[in-house]
C-alpha positions as CSV (number, residue, x, y, z in Angstrom):
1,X,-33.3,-53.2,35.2
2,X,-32.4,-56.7,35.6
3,X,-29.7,-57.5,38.6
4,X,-27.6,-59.9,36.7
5,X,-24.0,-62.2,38.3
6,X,-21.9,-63.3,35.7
7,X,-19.9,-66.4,36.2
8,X,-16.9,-68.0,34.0
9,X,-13.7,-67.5,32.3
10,X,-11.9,-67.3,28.9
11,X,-13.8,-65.5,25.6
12,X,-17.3,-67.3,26.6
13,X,-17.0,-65.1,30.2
14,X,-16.5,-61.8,28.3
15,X,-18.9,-62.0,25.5
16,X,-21.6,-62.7,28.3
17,X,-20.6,-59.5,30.2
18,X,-20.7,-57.6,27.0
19,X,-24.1,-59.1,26.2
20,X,-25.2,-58.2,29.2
21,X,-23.5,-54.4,29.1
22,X,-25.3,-54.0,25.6
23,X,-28.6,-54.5,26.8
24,X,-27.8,-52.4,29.9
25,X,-28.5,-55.0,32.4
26,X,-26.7,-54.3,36.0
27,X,-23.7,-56.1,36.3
28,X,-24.2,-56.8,40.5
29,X,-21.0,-59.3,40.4
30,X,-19.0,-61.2,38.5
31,X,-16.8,-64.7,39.2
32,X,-13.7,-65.1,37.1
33,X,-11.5,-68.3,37.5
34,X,-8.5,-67.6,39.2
35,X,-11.1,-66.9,42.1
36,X,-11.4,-70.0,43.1
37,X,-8.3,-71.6,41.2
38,X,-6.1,-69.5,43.4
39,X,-5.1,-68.1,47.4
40,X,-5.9,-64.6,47.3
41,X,-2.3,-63.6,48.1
42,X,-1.0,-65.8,44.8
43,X,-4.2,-64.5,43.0
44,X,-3.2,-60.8,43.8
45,X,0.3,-61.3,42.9
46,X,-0.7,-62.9,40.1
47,X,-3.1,-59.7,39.1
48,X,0.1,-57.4,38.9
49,X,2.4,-59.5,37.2
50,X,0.4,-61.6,35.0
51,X,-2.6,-60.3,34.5
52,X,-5.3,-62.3,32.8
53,X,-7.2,-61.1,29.8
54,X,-10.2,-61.9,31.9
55,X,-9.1,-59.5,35.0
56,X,-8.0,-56.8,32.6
57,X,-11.5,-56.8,31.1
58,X,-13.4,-56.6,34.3
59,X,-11.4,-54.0,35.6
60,X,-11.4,-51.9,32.1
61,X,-15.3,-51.7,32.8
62,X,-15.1,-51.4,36.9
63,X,-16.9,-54.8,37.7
64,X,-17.3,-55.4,40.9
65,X,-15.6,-58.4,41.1
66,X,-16.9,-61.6,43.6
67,X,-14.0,-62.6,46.0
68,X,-12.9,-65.1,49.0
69,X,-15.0,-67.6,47.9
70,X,-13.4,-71.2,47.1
71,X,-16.5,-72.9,45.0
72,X,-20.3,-72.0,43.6
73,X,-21.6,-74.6,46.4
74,X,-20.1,-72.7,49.0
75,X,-21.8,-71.6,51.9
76,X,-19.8,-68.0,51.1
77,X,-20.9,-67.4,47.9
78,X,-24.1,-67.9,48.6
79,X,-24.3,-65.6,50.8
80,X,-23.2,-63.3,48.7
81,X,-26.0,-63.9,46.0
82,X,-28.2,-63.7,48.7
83,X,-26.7,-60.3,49.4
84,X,-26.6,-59.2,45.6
85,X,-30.4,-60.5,44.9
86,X,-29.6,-61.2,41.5
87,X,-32.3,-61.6,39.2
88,X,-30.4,-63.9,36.7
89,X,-27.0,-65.9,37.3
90,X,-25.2,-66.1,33.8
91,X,-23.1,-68.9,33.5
92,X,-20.4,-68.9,30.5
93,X,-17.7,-71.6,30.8
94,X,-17.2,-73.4,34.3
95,X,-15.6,-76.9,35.6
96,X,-18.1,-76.9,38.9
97,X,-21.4,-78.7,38.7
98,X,-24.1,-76.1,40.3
99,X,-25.8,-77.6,43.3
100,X,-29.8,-76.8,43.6
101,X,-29.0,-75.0,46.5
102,X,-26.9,-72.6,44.8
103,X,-29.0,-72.5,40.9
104,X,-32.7,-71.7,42.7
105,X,-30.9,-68.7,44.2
106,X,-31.6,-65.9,41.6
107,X,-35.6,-64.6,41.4
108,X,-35.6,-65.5,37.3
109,X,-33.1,-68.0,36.5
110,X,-29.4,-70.0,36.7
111,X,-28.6,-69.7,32.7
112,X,-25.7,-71.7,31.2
113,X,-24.3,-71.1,27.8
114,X,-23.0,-74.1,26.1
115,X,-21.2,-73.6,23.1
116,X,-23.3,-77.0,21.1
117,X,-26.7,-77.5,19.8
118,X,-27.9,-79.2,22.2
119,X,-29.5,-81.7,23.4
120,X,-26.0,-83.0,20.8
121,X,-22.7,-82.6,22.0
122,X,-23.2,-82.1,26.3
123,X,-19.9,-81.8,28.3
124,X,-16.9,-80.0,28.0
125,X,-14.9,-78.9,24.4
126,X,-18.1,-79.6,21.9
127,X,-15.5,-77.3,19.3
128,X,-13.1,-80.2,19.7
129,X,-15.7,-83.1,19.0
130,X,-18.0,-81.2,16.8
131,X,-15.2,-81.0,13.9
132,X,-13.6,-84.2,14.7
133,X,-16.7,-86.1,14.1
134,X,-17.1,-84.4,10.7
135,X,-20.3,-82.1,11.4
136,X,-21.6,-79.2,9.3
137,X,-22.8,-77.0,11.7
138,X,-22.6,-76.7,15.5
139,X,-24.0,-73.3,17.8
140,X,-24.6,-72.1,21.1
141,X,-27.1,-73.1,23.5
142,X,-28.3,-71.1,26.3
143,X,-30.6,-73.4,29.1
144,X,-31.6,-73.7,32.3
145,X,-29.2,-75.2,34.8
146,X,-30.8,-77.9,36.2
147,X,-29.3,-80.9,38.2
148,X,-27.6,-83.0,35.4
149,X,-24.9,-81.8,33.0
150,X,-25.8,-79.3,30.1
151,X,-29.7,-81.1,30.6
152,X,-31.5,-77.8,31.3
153,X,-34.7,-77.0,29.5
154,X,-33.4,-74.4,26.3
155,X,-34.0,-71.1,26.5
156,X,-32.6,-70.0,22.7
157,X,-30.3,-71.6,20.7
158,X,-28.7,-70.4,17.4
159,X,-26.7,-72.5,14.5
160,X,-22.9,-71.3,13.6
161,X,-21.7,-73.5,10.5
162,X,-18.4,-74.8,10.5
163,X,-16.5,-74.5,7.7
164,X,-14.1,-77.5,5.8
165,X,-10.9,-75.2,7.0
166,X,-11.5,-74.4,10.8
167,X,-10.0,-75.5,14.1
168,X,-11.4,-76.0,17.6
169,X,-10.0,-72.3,17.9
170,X,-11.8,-70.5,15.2
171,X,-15.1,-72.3,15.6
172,X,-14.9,-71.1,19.5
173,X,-14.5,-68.3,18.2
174,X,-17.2,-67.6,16.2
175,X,-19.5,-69.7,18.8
176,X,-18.5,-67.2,21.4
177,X,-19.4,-63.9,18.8
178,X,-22.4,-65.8,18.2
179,X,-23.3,-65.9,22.1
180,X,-23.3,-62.1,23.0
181,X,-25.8,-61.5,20.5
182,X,-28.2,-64.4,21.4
183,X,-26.8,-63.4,25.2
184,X,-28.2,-60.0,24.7
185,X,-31.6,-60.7,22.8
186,X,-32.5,-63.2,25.7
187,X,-31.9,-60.6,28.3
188,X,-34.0,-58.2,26.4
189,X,-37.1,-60.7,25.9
190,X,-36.3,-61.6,30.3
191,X,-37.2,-58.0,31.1
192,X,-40.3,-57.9,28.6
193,X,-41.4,-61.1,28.3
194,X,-42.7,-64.5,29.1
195,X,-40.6,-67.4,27.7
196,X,-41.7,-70.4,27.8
197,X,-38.2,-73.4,27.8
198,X,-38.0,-75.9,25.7
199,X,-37.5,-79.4,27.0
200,X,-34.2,-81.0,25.7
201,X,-35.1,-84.4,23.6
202,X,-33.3,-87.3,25.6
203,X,-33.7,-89.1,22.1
204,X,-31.0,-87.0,20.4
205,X,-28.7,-86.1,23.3
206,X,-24.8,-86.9,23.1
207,X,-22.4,-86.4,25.9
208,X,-18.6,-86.2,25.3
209,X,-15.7,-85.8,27.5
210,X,-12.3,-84.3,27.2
211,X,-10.8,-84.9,24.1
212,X,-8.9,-88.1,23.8
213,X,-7.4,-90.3,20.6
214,X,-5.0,-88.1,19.5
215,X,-2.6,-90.3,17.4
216,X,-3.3,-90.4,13.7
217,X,-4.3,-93.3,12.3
218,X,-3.5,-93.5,8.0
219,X,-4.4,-96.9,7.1
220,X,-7.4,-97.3,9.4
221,X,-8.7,-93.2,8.7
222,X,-9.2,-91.4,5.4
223,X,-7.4,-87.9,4.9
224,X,-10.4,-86.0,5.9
225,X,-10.5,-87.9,9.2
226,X,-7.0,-87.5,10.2
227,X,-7.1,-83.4,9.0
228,X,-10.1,-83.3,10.7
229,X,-8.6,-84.7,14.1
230,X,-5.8,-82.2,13.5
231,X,-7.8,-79.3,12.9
232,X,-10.2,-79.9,16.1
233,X,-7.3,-80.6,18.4
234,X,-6.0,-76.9,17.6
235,X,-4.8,-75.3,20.0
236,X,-5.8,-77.1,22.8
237,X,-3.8,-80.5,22.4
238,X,-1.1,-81.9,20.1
239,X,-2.2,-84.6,17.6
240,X,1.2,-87.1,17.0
241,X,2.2,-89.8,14.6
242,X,5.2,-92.2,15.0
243,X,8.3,-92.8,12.4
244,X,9.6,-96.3,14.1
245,X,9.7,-94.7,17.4
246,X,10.1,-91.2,17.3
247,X,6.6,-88.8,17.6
248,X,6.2,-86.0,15.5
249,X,3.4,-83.5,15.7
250,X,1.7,-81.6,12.7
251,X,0.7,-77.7,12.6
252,X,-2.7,-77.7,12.1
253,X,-2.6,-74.4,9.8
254,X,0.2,-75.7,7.7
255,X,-2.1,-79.2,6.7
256,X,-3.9,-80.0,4.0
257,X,-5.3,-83.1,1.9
258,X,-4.7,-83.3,-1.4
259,X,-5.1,-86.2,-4.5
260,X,-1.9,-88.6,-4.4
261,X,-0.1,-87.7,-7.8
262,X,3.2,-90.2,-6.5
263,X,4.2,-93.7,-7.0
264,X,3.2,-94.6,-3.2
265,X,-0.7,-95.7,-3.0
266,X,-0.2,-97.9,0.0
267,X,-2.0,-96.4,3.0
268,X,1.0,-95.9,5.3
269,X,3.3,-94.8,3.1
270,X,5.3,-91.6,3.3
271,X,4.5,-89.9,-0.7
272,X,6.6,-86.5,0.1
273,X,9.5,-85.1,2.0
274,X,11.2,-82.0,2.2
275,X,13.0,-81.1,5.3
276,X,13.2,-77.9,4.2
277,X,9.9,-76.7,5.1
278,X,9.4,-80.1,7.5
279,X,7.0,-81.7,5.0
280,X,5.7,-85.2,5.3
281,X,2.8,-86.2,3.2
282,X,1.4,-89.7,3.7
283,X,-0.9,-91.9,1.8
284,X,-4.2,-92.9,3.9
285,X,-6.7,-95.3,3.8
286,X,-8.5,-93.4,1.0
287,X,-5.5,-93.4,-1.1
288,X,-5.5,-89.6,-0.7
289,X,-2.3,-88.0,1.1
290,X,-2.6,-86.0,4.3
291,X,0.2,-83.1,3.1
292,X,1.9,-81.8,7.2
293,X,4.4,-79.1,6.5
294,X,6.1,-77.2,9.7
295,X,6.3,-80.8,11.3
296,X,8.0,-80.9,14.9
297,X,9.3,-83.7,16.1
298,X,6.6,-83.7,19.9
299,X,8.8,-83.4,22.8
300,X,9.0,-79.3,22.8
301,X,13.4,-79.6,23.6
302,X,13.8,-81.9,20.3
303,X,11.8,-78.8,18.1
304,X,15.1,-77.8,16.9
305,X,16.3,-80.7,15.8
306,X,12.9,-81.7,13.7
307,X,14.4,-80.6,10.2
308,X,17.6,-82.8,10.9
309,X,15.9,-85.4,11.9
310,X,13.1,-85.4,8.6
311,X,16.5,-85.5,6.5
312,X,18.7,-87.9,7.6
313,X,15.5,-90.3,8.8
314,X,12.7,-89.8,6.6
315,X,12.4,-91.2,3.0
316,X,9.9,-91.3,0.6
317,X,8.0,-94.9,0.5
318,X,8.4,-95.3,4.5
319,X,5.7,-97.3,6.2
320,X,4.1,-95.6,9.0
C-alpha cells in the first residue's frame, strides 16, 4: 500500500485526495493552505467560524492533517516527512517552489499536477491563458518536481477540450475532474509498475504569469478576442472598458458576439443600449459586436447606480 502526503488547496487539492482514496493509497498526511497562510490561533478560529471547503473535506474523511509548519522548505516539515516515510508526495496547487532538499524526500517521487499540457502553458492560471489565447484544447499534466517551474520529466498527461462557451472557471473545472482519474490510474501503475518519465521538449515550452491586460480593446481586438478575454478572466478577475472616464465591467455569462445588424460599423462604436437589462453592444475591429448585458459600472459601491448611469450617459453611436 503506497504511503502517500498530499499537498495543496482549492478543487485541484481534493480531487487528488479522492484519487488517491479511490485507489486505496494511505493518506499518511495532508497540507492544506491556511497552514502555512495563517497563526495557528487565527487558523483555529478561523476553522470554527469560517470553515474552508478544503478543512471540511479533510475532516469529513478524518485526514490527518500536517500542522505548525510555516513552508515546504522548512526544517519542520521535513521532519515530519521524514517521520511519515511517504512513498509519494502529491502536489496539487501551491505558490512555494519545492527545494531538492524537501522533493528527494519521498522513496518514489515529488509529483505535481499542473492543470496544462505541458511542456505549453508553465506557471500559474494556464485556465486563464489557455482560453484567452484562443486554444482548442488544454489538460492536466502530472510530472516530476524537479528544480525549475512546472519543468519535471511527465509522468501522464491527458487532453480536456475547451469549448467556444467556457470560462477560466468551468474549464478548471473539468481539468480538475479530469485529474482524479489520471490521479488515480498513475497511483495504480506506481504500485505495479515501472514507468519510465517523459522528458518535457524545451522546444515547445511556454511560461505565463498571473493574468494581466484586462481592459478590452474594440478597435485594436476582434469580438472573439475581447469575449475570449472576458470569458478567461471569470471568476478570478474583472475585465473593464471605459465610457469617457467611467469603467464598467461585463458579466462574463451574460456576453455574447453576434453579426452587427445596426447602422454603427465603426469599431468603437456603441451599436445597442438598453439600461434595462444593462446592455451595451459595441462594434469591434471585425465589424462584429461584442453584445455585454448585466453591465456594472467597476467600483463594487457604484453597482447600484450602473442602470442610471447606462441611461442618462450611454447612446447609441458613442465612441469608446
Amino acid at each position: 500500500m503506497l504511503r502517500v502526503v498530499i499537498i495543496g488547496y482549492g478543487e485541484m487539492f481534493t480531487n487528488l485526495i479522492a484519487a488517491a482514496l479511490d485507489t486505496n493509497c494511505k493518506i499518511v498526511g495532508v497540507l492544506r493552505k491556511e497552514t502555512v497562510k495563517y497563526s495557528p490561533f487565527v487558523r483555529k478560529l478561523k476553522d470554527i467560524l469560517n470553515p474552508s471547503k478544503d478543512y471540511n473535506y479533510i475532516k469529513s474523511y478524518n485526514l490527518p492533517e500536517i500542522t505548525d509548519v510555516k513552508s515546504v522548505n522548512s526544517s519542520a516539515f521535513r521532519r515530519k516527512m521524514l517521520g511519515l516515510n511517504p512513498d509519494i508526495i502529491l502536489v496539487g496547487s501551491w505558490g512555494e517552489k519545492f527545494e531538492k532538499e524537501t522533493y528527494d524526500i519521498p522513496k518514489i517521487a515529488s509529483i505535481n499536477a499542473h492543470p496544462s499540457l505541458l511542456p505549453k502553458y508553465r506557471g500559474p492560471n494556464p485556465y486563464f491563458w489557455a482560453i484567452k489565447n484562443g486554444e482548442q484544447e488544454s489538460g492536466v499534466t502530472f510530472h516530476l518536481i524537479d528544480s525549475g517551474y512546472d519543468t519535471g520529466a511527465i509522468l501522464a498527461q491527458e487532453v480536456v477540450k475547451i469549448y467556444p462557451s467556457d470560462t477560466g472557471e468551468s474549464l478548471k473545472k473539468r481539468i480538475v475532474l479530469t485529474a482524479r482519474g489520471v490521479c488515480a490510474e498513475l497511483l495504480n501503475s506506481l504500485k505495479e509498475d515501472i514507468i519510465i518519465p517523459l522528458q518535457q521538449n524545451e522546444e515547445k515550452s511556454s511560461y505565463y504569469s498571473y493574468p494581466e491586460g484586462l481592459e478590452l480593446n474594440f478597435t485594436q481586438k476582434t469580438a472573439e478576442e475581447n469575449y475570449a478575454l472576458i470569458r478567461a478572466s471569470y471568476p478570478w478577475e474583472k475585465t473593464y472598458f471605459y465610457h469617457d472616464i467611467t469603467p464598467l465591467t461585463p458579466d462574463a455569462k451574460n456576453t455574447s458576439t453576434e453579426e452587427n445588424a445596426s447602422q454603427y460599423c465603426k469599431a468603437g462604436m456603441v451599436a445597442e443600449v438598453d439600461f434595462k437589462t444593462k446592455t451595451v453592444s459595441v462594434v469591434c475591429k471585425d465589424g462584429k459586436v461584442l453584445r455585454m448585458s448585466n453591465l456594472n459600472l467597476y467600483k463594487n459601491f457604484d453597482r447600484p447606480f450602473t442602470k442610471n448611469y447606462i441611461k442618462l450617459e450611454i447612446k447609441e453611436g458613442d465612441l469608446l
